[in-house]
Backbone bond lengths (Angstrom), bond angles and torsions (degrees), N, CA, C in turn:
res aa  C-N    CA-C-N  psi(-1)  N-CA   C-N-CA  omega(-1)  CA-C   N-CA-C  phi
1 X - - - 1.460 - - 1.535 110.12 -
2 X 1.111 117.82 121.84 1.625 130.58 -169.15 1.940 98.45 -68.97
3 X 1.545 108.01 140.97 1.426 117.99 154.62 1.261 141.14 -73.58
4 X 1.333 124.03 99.89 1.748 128.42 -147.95 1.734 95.75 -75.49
5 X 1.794 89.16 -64.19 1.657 82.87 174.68 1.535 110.21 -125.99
6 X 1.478 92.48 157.62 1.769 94.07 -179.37 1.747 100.37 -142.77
7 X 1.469 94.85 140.39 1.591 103.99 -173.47 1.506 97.79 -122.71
8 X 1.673 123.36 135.83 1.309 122.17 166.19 1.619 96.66 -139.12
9 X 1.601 104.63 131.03 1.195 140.99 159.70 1.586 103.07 39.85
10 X 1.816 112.14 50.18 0.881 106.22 161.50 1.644 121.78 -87.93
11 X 1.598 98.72 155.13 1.503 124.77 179.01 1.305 119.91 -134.79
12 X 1.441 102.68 156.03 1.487 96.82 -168.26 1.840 107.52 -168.20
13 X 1.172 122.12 78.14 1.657 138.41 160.09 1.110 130.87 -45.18
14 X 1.758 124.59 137.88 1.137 112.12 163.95 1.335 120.25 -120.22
15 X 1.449 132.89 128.43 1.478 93.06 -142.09 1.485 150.48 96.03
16 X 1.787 103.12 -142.05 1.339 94.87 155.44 1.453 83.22 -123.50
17 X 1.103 124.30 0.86 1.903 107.20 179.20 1.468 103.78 -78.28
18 X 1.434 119.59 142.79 1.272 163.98 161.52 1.224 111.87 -68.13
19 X 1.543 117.61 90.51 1.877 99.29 177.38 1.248 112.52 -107.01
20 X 1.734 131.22 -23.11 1.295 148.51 160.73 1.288 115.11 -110.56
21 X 1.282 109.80 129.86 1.448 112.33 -154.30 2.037 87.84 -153.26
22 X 1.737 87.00 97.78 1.782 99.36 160.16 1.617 105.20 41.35
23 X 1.678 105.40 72.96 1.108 123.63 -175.86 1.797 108.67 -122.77
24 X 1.613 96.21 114.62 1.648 111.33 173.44 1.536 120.93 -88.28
25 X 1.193 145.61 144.66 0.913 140.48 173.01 1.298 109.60 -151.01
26 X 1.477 128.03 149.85 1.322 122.24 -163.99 1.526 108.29 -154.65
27 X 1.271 148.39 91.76 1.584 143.82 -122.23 1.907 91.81 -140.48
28 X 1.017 107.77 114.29 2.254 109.70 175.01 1.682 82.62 -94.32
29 X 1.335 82.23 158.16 1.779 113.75 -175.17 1.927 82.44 -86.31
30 X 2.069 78.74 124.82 2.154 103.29 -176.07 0.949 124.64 87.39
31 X 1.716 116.52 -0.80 0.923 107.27 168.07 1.865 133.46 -117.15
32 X 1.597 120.38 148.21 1.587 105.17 -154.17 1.807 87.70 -80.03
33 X 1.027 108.64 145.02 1.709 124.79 136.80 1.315 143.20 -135.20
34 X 1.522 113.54 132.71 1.078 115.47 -121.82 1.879 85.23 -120.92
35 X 1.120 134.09 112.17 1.639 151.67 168.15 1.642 108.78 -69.83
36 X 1.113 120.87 116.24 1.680 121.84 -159.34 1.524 94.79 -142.74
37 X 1.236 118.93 156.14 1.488 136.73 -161.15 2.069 109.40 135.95
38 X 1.745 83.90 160.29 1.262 81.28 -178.38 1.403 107.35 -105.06
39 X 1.459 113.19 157.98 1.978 114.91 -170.49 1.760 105.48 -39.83
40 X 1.015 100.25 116.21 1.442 114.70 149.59 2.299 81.24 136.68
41 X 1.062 113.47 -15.48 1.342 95.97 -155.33 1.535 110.86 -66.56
42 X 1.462 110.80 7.87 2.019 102.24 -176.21 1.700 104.35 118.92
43 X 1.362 110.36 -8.94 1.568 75.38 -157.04 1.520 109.67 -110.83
44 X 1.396 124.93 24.88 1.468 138.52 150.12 1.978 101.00 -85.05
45 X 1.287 147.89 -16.34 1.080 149.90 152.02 1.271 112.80 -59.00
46 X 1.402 119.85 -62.87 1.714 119.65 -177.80 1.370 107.47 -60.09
47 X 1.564 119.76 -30.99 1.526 96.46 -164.66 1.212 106.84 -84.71
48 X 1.749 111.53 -19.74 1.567 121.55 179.64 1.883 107.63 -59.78
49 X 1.294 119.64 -26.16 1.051 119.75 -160.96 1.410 103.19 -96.57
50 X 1.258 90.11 -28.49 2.461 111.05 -169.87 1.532 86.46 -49.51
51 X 1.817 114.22 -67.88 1.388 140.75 -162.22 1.851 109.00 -61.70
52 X 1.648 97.26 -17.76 2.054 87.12 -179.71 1.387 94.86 71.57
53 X 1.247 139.63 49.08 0.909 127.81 -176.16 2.205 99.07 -135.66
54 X 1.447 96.79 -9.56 1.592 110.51 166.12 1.244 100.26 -150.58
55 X 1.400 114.23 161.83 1.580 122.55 -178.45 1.699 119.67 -92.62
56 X 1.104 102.24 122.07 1.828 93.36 176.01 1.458 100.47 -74.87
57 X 1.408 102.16 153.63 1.971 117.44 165.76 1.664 92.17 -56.27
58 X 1.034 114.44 -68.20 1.886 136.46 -171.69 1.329 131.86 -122.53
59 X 1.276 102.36 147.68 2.032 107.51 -174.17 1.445 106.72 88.38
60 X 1.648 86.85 150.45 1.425 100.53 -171.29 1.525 102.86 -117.55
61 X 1.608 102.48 156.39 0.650 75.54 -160.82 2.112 94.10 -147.90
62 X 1.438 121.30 155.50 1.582 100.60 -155.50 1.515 95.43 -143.99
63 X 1.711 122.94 145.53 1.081 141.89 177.37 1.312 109.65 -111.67
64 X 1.535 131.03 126.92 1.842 107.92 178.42 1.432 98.59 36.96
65 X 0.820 142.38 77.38 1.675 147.03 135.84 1.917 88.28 76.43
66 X 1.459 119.26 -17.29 1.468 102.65 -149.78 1.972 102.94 -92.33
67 X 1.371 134.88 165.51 1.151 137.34 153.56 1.534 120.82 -73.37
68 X 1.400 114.73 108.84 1.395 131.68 -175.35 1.815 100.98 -36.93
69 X 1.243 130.63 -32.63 1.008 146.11 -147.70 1.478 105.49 -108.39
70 X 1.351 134.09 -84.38 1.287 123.59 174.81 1.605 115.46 -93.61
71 X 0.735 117.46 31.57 2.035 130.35 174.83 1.689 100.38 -129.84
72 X 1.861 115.12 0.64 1.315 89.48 -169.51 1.914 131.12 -66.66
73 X 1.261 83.82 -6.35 1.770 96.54 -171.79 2.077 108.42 -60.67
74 X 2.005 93.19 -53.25 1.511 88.04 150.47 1.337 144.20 -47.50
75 X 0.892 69.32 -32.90 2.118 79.96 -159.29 1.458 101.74 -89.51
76 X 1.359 133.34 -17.19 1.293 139.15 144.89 1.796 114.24 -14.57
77 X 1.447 95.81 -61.06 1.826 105.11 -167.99 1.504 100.90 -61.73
78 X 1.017 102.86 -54.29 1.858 126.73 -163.68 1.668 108.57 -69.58
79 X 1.546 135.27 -5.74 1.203 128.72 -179.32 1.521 106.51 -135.46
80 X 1.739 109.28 139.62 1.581 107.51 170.04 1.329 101.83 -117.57
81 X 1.472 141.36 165.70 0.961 138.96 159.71 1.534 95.01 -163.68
82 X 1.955 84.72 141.96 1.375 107.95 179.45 1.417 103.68 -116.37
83 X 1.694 113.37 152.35 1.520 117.63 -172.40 1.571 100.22 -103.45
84 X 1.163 126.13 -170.94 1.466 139.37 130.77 1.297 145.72 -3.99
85 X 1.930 86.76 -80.02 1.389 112.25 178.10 1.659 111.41 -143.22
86 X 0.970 121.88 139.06 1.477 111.00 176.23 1.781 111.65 -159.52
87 X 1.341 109.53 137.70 1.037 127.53 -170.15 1.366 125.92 -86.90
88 X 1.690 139.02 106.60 1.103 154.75 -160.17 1.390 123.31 -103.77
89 X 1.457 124.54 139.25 1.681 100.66 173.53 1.589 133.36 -48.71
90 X 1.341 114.16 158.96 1.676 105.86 -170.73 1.405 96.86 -59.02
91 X 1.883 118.11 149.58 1.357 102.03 143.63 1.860 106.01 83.12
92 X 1.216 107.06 -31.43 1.517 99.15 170.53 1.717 120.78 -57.35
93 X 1.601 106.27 139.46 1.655 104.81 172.66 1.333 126.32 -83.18
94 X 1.339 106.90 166.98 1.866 91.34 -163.82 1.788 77.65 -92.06
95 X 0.915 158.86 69.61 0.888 150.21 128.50 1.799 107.65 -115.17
96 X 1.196 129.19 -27.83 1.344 144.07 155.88 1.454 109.27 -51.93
97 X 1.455 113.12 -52.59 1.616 89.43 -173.00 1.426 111.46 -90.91
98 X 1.745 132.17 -9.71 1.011 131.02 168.33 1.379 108.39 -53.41
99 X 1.050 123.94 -50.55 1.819 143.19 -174.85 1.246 85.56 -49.51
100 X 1.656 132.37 -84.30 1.494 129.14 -173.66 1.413 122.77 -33.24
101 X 1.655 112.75 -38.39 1.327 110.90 -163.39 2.098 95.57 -77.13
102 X 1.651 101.73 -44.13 1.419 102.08 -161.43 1.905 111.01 -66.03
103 X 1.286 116.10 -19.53 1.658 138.65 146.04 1.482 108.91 -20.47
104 X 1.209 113.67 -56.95 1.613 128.44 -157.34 1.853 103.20 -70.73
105 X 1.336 111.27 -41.37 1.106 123.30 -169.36 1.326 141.26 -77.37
106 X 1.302 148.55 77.71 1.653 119.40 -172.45 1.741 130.03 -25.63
107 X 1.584 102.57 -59.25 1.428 102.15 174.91 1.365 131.02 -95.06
108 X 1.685 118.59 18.77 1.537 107.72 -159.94 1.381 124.49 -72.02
109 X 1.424 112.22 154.54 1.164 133.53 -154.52 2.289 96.24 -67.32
110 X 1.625 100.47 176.87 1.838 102.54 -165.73 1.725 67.21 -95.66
111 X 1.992 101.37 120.30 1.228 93.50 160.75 1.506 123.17 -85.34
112 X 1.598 126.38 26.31 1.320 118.22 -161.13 1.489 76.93 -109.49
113 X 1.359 145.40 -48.93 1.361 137.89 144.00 1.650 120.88 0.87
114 X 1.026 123.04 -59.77 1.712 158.20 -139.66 1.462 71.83 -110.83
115 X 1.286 144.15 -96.75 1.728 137.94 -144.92 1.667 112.55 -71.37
116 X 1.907 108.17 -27.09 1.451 112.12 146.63 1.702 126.20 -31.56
117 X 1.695 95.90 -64.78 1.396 110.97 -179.21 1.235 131.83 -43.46
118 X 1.444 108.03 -32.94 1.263 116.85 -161.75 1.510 94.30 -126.58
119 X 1.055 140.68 31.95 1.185 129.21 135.57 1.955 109.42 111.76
120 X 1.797 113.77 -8.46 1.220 128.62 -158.36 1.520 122.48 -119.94
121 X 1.579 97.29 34.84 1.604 104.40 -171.96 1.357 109.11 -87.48
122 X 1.187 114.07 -14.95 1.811 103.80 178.43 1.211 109.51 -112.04
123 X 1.587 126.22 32.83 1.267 152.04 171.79 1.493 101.52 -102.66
124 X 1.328 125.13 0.40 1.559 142.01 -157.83 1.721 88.22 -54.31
125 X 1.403 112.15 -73.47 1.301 127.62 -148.64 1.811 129.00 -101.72
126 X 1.987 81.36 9.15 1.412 107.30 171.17 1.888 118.55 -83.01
127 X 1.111 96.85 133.10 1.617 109.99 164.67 1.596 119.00 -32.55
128 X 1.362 140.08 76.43 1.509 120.60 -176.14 1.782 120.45 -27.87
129 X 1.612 106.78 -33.61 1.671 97.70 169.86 1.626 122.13 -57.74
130 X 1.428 119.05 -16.76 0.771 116.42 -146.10 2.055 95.86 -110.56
131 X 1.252 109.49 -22.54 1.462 107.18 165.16 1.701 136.83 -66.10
132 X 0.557 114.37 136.18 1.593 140.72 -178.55 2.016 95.43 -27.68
133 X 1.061 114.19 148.21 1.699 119.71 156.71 1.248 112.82 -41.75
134 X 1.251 112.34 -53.57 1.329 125.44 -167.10 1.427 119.60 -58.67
135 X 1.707 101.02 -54.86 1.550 111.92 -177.14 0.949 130.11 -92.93
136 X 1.966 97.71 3.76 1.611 115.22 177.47 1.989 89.79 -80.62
137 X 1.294 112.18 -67.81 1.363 103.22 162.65 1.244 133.71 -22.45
138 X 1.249 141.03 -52.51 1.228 140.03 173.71 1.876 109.01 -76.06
139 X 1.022 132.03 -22.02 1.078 129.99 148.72 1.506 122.84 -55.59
140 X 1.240 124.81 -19.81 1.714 117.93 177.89 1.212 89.73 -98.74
141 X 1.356 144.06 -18.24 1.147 123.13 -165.22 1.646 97.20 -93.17
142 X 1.474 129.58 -4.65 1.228 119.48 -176.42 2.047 101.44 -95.10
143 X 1.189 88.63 -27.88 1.547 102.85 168.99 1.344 106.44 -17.73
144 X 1.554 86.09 -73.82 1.687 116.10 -148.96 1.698 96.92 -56.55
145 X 1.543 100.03 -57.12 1.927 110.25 -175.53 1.631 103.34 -54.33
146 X 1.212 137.98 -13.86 1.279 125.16 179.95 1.552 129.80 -73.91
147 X 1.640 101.82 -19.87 1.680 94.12 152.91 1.137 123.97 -88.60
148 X 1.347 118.62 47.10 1.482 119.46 -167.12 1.399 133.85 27.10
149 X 1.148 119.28 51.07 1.377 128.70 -148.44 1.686 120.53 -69.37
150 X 0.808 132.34 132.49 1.560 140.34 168.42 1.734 99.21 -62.78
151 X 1.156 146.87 -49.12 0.796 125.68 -175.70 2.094 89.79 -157.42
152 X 1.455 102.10 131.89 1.686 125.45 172.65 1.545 105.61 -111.54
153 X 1.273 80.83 149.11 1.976 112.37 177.41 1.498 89.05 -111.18
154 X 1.480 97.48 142.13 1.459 114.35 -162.01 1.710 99.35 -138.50
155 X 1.690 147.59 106.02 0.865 136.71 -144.76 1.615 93.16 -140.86
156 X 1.556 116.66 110.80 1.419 123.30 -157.42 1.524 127.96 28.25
157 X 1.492 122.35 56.03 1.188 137.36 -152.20 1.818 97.06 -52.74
158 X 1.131 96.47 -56.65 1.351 80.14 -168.41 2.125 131.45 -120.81
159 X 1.183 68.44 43.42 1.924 91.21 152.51 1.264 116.97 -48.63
160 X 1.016 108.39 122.53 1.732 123.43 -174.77 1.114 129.27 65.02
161 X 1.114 105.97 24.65 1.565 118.28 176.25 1.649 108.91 -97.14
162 X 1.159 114.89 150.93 1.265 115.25 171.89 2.056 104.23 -94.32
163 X 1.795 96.50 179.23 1.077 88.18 -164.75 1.771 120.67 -71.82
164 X 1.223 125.00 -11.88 1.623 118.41 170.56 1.648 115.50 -73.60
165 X 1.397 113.93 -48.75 1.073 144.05 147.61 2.094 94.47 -14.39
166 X 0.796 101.30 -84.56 1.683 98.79 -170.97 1.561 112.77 -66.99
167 X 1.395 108.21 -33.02 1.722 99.27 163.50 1.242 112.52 -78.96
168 X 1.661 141.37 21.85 1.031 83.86 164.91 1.383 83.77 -136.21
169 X 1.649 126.48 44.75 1.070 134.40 159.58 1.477 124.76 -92.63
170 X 2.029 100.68 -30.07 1.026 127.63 158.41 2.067 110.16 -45.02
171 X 1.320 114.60 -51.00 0.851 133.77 -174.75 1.690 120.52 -67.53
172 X 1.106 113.92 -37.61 1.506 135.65 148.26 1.506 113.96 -29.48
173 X 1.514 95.90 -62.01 1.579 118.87 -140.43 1.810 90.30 -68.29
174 X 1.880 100.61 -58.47 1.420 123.53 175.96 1.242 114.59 -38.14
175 X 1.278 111.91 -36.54 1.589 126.45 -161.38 2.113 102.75 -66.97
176 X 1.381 85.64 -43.40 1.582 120.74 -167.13 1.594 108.60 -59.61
177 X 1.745 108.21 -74.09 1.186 114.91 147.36 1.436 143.09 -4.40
178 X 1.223 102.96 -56.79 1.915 116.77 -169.49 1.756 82.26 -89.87
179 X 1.142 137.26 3.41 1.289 131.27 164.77 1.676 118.26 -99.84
180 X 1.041 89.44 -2.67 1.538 100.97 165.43 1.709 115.91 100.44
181 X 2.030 113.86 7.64 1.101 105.29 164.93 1.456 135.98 -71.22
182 X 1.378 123.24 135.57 1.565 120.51 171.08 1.199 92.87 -73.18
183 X 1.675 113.35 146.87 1.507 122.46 169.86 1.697 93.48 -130.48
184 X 1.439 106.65 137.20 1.696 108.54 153.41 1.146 108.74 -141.61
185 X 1.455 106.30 143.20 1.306 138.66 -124.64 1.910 116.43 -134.91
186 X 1.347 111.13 118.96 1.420 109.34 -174.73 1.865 85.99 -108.08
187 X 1.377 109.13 129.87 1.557 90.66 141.45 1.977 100.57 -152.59
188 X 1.675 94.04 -161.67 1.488 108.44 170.11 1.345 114.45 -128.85
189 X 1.469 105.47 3.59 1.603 106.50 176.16 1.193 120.89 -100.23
190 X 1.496 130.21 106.22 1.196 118.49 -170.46 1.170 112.71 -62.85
191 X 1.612 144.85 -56.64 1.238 136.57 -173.08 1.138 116.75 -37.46
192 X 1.177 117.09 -31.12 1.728 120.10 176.16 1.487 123.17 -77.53
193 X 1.347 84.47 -30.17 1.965 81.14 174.22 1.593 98.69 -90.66
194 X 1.249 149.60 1.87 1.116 164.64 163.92 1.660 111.31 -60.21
195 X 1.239 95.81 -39.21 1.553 118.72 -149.86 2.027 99.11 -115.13
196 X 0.900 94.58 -12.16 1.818 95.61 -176.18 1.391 111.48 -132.42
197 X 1.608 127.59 -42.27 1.490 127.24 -161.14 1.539 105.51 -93.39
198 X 1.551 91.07 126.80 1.777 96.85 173.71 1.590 106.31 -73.64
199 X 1.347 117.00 -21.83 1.326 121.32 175.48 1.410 111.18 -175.93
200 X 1.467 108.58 177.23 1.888 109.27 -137.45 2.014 82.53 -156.93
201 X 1.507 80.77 161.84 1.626 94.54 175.11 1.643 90.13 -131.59
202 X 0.899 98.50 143.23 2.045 100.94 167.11 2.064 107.90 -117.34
203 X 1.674 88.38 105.68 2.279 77.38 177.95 1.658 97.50 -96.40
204 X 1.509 104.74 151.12 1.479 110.27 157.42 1.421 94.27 -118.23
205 X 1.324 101.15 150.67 1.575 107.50 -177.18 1.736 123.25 -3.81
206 X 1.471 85.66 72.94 1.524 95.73 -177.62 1.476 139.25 92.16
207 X 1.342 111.17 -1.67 1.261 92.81 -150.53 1.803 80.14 -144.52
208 X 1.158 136.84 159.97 1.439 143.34 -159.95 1.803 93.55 -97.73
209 X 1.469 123.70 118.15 1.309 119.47 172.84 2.092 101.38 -120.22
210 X 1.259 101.68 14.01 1.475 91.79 162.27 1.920 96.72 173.47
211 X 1.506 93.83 149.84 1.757 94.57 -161.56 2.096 78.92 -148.60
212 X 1.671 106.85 124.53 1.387 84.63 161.63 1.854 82.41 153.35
213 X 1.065 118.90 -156.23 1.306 138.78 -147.56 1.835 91.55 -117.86
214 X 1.460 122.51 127.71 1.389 122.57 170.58 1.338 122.93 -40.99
215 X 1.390 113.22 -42.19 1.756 105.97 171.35 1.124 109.51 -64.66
216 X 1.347 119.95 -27.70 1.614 102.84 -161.65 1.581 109.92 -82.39
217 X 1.804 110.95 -30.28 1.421 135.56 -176.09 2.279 88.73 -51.65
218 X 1.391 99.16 -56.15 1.903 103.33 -168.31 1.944 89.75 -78.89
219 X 1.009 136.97 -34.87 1.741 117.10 167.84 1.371 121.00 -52.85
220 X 1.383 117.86 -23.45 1.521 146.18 -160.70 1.553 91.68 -84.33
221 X 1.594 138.79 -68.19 0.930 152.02 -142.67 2.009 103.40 -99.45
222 X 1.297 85.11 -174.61 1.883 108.49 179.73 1.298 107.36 -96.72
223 X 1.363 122.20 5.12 1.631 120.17 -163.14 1.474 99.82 -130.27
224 X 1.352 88.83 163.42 2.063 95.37 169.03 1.585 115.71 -135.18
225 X 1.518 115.15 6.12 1.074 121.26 170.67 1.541 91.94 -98.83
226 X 1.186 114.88 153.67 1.966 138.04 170.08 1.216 108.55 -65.24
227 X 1.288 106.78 -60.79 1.716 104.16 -162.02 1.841 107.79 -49.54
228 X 1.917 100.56 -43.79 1.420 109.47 179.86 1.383 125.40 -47.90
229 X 1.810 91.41 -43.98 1.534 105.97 -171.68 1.793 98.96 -64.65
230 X 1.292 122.63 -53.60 1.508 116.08 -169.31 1.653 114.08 -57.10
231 X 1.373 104.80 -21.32 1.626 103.62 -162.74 1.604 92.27 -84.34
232 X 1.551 125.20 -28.56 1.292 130.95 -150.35 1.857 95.06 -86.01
233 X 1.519 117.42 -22.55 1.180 131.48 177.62 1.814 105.46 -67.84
234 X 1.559 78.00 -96.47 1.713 96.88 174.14 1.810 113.27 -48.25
235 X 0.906 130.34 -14.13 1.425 122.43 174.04 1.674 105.49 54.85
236 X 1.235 140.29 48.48 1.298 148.31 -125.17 1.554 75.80 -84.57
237 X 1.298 127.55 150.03 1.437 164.58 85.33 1.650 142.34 -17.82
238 X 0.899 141.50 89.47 1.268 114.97 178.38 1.823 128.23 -101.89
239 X 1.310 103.55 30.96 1.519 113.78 -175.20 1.333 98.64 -130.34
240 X 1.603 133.03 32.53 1.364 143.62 166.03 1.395 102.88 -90.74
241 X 1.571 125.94 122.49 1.208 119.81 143.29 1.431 123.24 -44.35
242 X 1.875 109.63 159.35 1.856 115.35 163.59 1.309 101.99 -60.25
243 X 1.097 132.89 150.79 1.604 160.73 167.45 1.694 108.36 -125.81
């Protein structure tokens, strides 16, 4: 099974603060991995750096064999990634900006297919201001799949979703996978990374405190529930800024 992405001993400072600190990563084509920590722990930096989209001090670092950085023109076709939050013209239709996004691409995928999938086809001719959290969410995530991507960045996929709503995005995602997409994966829901990641990295302020497969992360620990095991890792915080 070929290596989509591979990270060695990247770092990356601001300052004199240290927010990535000698970070490996190692990703086979189909399979999800899933980057876990609580805000501030690094892992809006790594993906900024994964994507060539900020510079590490150190480490190299490779997409499809290519450098995020001077291969990005390639690697353009071959990667989707969806954020958080992202800001659109007023008043534009989600069928308008799908059109824009599928524009960009040589091969992209029928996004009326893609807004089928996920539940948002008669949302065709609606205003994006005007959709729900939820289905505004599931709309970036169809974003991202519209350059038909070999491998997507997935960044709290499913925020604001209620609970069917996320199974059956989960279900999407799975669907996607056994087709041979790499997915990597930010979230805060453990059941979901439970439920999707063949394997996970856990950062605390920077620095890698668990790399490996979820059973092995709860064999590792005092707990047998996930959520326990991740909090017992990351030592979660909630008065950390994003990093």
């Amino acid at each position: 099974m070929k290596t989509t992405i591979k990270v060695e001993n990247l770092n990356k400072s601001y300052g004199n603060t240290l927010v990535v600190n000698d970070i490996n990563i190692s990703v086979k084509e189909g399979e999800v991995y899933g980057l876990l920590g609580a805000n501030g722990a690094g892992k809006s930096t790594t993906i900024e750096c994964i994507l060539g989209t900020r510079k590490p001090d150190r480490g190299t670092i490779e997409i499809l064999g290519m450098n995020p950085i001077s291969d990005r023109k390639n690697l353009f076709e071959n990667v989707g990634v969806q954020f958080q939050e992202s800001n659109y013209q007023d008043k534009i239709l989600v069928s308008e900006l799908c059109e824009e996004m599928q524009c960009l691409y040589k091969s992209a995928a029928n996004y009326k297919t893609l807004l089928q999938q996920f539940g948002l086809l008669d949302k065709l001719k609606s205003p994006v201001s005007e959709l729900s959290g939820g289905q505004k969410q599931k709309l970036f995530i169809v974003l991202a799949l519209i350059p038909n991507p070999k491998v997507v960045f997935l960044d709290e996929l499913t925020t604001g979703l209620d609970t069917k709503a996320r199974r059956d995005v989960w279900k999407c995602l799975s669907e996607l996978k056994e087709k041979g997409l790499t997915i990597f994966l930010t979230s805060h829901f453990m059941d979901e990374v439970e439920a999707l990641c063949d394997k996970i990295m856990i950062l605390k302020k920077g620095n890698v405190v668990f790399s490996g497969t979820v059973k092995e992360a709860i064999e590792s620990s005092p707990y047998e529930d996930f959520e326990e095991v991740y909090l017992w890792y990351a030592e979660e915080e909630t008065n950390n800024e994003n990093i």
